[in-house]
N, C-alpha and C positions, 0 to 999 in steps of 0.2 A: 554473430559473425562480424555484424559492424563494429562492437565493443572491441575484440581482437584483433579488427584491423588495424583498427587506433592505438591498442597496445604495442603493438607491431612498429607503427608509426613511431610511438611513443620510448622504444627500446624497452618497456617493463617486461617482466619473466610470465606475470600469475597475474589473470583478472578473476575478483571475485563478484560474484551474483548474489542476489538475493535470495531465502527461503523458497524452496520449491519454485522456484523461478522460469523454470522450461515449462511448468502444467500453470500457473498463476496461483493465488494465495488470498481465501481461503478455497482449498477446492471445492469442498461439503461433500456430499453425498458422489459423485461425478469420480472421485478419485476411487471408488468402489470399481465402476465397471472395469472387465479384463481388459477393454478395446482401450479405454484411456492409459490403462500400465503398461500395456503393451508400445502403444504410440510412443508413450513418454521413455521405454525404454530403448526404443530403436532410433531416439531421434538422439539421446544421450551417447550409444553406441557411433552412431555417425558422426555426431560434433566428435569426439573423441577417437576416431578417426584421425581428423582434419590436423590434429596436433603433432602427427607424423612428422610435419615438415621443420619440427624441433623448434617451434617461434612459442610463442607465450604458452602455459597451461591455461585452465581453465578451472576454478572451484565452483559447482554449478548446482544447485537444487533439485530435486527430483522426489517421485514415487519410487519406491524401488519393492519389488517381490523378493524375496528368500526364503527358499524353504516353506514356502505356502503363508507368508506372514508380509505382511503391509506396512512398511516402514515412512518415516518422514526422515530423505536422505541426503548429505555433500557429498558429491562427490569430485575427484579430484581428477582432469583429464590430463593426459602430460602422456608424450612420447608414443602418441599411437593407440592408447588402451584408457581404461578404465583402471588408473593406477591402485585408487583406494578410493573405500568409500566406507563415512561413517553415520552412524543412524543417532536420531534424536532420543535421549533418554526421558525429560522430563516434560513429558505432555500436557501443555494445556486444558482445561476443561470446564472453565468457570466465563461468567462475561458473553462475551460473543467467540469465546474458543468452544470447542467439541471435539477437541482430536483421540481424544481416548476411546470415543466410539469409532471411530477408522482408519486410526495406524496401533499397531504395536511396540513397547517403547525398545527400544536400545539396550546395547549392553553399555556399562562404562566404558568412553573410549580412552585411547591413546594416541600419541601424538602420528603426526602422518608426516614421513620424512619426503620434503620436496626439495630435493637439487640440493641435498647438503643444508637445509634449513628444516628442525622439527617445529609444523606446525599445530596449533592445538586449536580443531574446529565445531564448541557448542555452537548449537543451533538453538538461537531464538529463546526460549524457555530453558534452556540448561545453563544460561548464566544468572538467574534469578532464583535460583538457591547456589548455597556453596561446592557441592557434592562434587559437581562434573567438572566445574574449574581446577579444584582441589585434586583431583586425579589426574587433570592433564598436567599441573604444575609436577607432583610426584612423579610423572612417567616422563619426565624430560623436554616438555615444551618451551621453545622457544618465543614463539609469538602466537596470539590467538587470533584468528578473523572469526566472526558472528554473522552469521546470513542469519537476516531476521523478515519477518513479517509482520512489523510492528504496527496494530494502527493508530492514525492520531485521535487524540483527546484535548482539548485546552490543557497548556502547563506538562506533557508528554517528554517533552524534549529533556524538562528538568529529569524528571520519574528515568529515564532510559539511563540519564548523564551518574544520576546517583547508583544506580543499579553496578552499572559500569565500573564506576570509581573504589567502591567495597569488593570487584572483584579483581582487581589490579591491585589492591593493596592487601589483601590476603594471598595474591599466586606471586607479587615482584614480578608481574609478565605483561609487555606490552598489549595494545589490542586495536585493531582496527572491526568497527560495526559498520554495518554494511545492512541497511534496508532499503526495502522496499518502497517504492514509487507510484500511486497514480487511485484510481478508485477501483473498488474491484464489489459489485452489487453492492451494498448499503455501508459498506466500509472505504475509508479515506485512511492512507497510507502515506507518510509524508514523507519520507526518505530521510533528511539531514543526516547522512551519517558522519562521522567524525571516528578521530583514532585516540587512543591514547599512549602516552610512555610510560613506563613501568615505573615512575618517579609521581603517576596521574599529573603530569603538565598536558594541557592539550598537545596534541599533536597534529592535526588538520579539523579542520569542520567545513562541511560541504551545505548548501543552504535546502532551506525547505522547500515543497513542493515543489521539486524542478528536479527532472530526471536529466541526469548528465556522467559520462565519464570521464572521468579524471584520474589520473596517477598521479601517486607518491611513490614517493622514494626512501628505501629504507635501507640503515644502514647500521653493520654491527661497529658497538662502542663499546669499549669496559664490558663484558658478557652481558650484553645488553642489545636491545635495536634500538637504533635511533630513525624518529622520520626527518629528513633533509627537506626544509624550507616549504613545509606542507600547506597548503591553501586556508585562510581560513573565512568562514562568511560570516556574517555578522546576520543571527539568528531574529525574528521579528519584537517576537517580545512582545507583540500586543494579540491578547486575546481575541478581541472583535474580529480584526483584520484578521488573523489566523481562520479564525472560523469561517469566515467572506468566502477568503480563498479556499481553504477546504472544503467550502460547498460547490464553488464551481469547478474544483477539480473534478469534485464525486459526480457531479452531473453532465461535464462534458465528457466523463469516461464512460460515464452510464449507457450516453445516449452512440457513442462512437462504438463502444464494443458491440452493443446489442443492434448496431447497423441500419439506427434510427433518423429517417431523413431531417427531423423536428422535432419539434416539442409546440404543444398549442395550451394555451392556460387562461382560465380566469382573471379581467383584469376589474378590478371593484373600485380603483377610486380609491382603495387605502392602504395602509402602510406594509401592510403583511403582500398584497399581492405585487404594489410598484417595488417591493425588496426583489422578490422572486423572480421578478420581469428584470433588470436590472442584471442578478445574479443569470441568469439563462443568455443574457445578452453577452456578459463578459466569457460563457462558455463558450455559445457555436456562435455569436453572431447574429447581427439582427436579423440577416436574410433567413434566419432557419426556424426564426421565432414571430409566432403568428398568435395574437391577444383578441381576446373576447368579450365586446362587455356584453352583460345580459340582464337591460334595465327590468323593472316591473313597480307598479305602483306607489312599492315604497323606498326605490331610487332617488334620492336626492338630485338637483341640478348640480351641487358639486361636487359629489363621487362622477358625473359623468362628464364635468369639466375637468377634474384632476384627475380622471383615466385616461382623457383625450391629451392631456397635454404629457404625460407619462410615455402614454405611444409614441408623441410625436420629438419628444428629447432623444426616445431610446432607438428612433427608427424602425420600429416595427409595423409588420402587418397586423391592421386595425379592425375589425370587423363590431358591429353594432347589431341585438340580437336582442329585438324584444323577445320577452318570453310569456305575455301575460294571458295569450291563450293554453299555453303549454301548461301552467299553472292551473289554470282553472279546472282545466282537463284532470288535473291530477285530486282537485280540492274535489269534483263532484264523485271522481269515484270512491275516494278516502271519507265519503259526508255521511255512510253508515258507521263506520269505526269513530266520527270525532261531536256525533250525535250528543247532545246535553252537554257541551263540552265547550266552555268559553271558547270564544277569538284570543289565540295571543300569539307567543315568538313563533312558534312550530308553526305554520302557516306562512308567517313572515319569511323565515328560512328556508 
């Protein structure tokens, strides 16, 4: 509703959303229950309502049932209703996808005629073979948008950009991508999406991990769309720092959706734990982040000066925790299973 405000604000006609974007992405297993299709259906029904007032559309992600079948769907809100809505044909199922085991795929679509513009809308995995693009170009598409749920990888951006490019120059069809933003459990989403012209010149690029709305503006040229003075961000480029920050997106999302006041962790004096400590800080902040060291005999004095001094750069809560009774406790009960059995790391550890 805020995005549409802004649109509103902004005078554009059509905001588009990310891949299943009303229920989040990936759903798993959760998109199974009736209670979640149902939710998702009624809450699509209502925004699609609210368009009554003939101010922007809406192309918007969803679950959708037909016909007893579990679709991955856009749908298109405009004028009061649920104008169209088209299903995902080419379903992911390899990597960290599974959607073959709980959606069913699509038919070929065609194009979905909005306000006198036909647009043509694969989802995510139906621009990464030709098939689906190749049918919407046949059936009279104008311009394609992509609600995607793409997640990041090192070097992604290039993979998305090439994918993109082979199918603007096999359709001569414009395209604006459109993904997905933020962490969603063990997966990091980075958004950057970008449009292209049907000539593949960029036509905007919007920057990584950073959720924001913005309009462009598009306009017909020579049977063609042109985008008018589209934003472009200047992408990072460096791997390390990509990673940096897509760990602490995936972690301040982690801990903000799942309604977690903290995060509390081992702090050792080296380099894997002051990364992580560091990394937790730039998520919630130091107030939210509370560090442990937990010396034992073969603690060194400088893991417990380079943990104390870690604490005290990063401002966090510091706590000191021998453990060397805990340990022993644990060594005498373990002393029939490590019987005949040298001293070495495993004890250490």
């Amino acid at each position: 509703r805020a995005a549409r405000a802004q649109a509103v604000r902004d005078g554009a006609d059509l905001v588009a959303f990310s891949e299943l974007f009303i229920c989040g992405y990936p759903p798993e297993d959760l998109v199974l229950k009736p209670a979640l299709q149902a939710a998702c259906r009624a809450k699509i029904e209502e925004l699609a309502r609210e368009t009554a007032d003939g101010g922007p559309a809406m192309l918007i992600g969803t679950p959708w049932v037909e016909d007893g079948k579990l679709y991955n769907a856009y749908c298109l809100l405009d004028g009061g209703a649920i104008a169209a809505v088209r299903r995902k044909v080419d379903l992911p199922n390899y990597g960290v996808f599974d959607e073959k085991r709980v959606f069913e795929p699509g038919p070929m679509p065609g194009p979905v005629n909005f306000r006198g513009v036909r647009l043509g809308v694969p989802i995510c995995e139906d621009i990464w073979g030709a098939d689906v693009v190749e049918t919407l170009a046949e059936t009279g598409t104008e311009l394609m948008i992509v609600p995607n749920g793409s997640p990041y990888h090192r070097d992604k951006d290039d993979v998305r950009l090439n994918i993109a490019v082979a199918r603007v120059t096999e359709s001569d069809l414009p395209m604006v991508y459109v993904n997905q933003v933020g962490g969603q459990d063990e997966l990091i989403f980075d958004g950057a999406s970008f449009g292209l012209h049907a000539d593949r010149s960029l036509a905007f690029q919007l920057p990584a991990f950073t959720e924001q709305v913005t309009t462009v503006r598009w306009q017909r040229s020579s049977n063609t769309w042109r985008c008018a003075g589209g934003p472009v961000a200047k992408l990072m480029g460096d791997g390390d720092r990509e990673d940096y920050i897509a760990c602490v997106l995936g972690l301040r999302d982690y801990v903000a959706k799942n309604g977690f006041k903290g995060v509390v962790l081992g702090l050792s004096g080296g380099i894997d734990s002051a990364l992580v400590a560091a990394m937790a800080v730039d998520a919630l902040g130091a107030e939210r982040v509370r560090c442990v060291m937990l010396p034992y005999r073969f603690t060194s004095r400088e893991s417990l000066d380079d943990a104390a001094s870690v604490a005290k750069a990063l401002r966090v809560s510091y706590d000191v925790v021998p453990i060397e009774k805990a340990v022993q406790g644990l060594e005498q009960t373990l002393a029939p299973l490590f019987k005949d059995l040298p001293r070495d790391v495993t004890e250490e550890n």
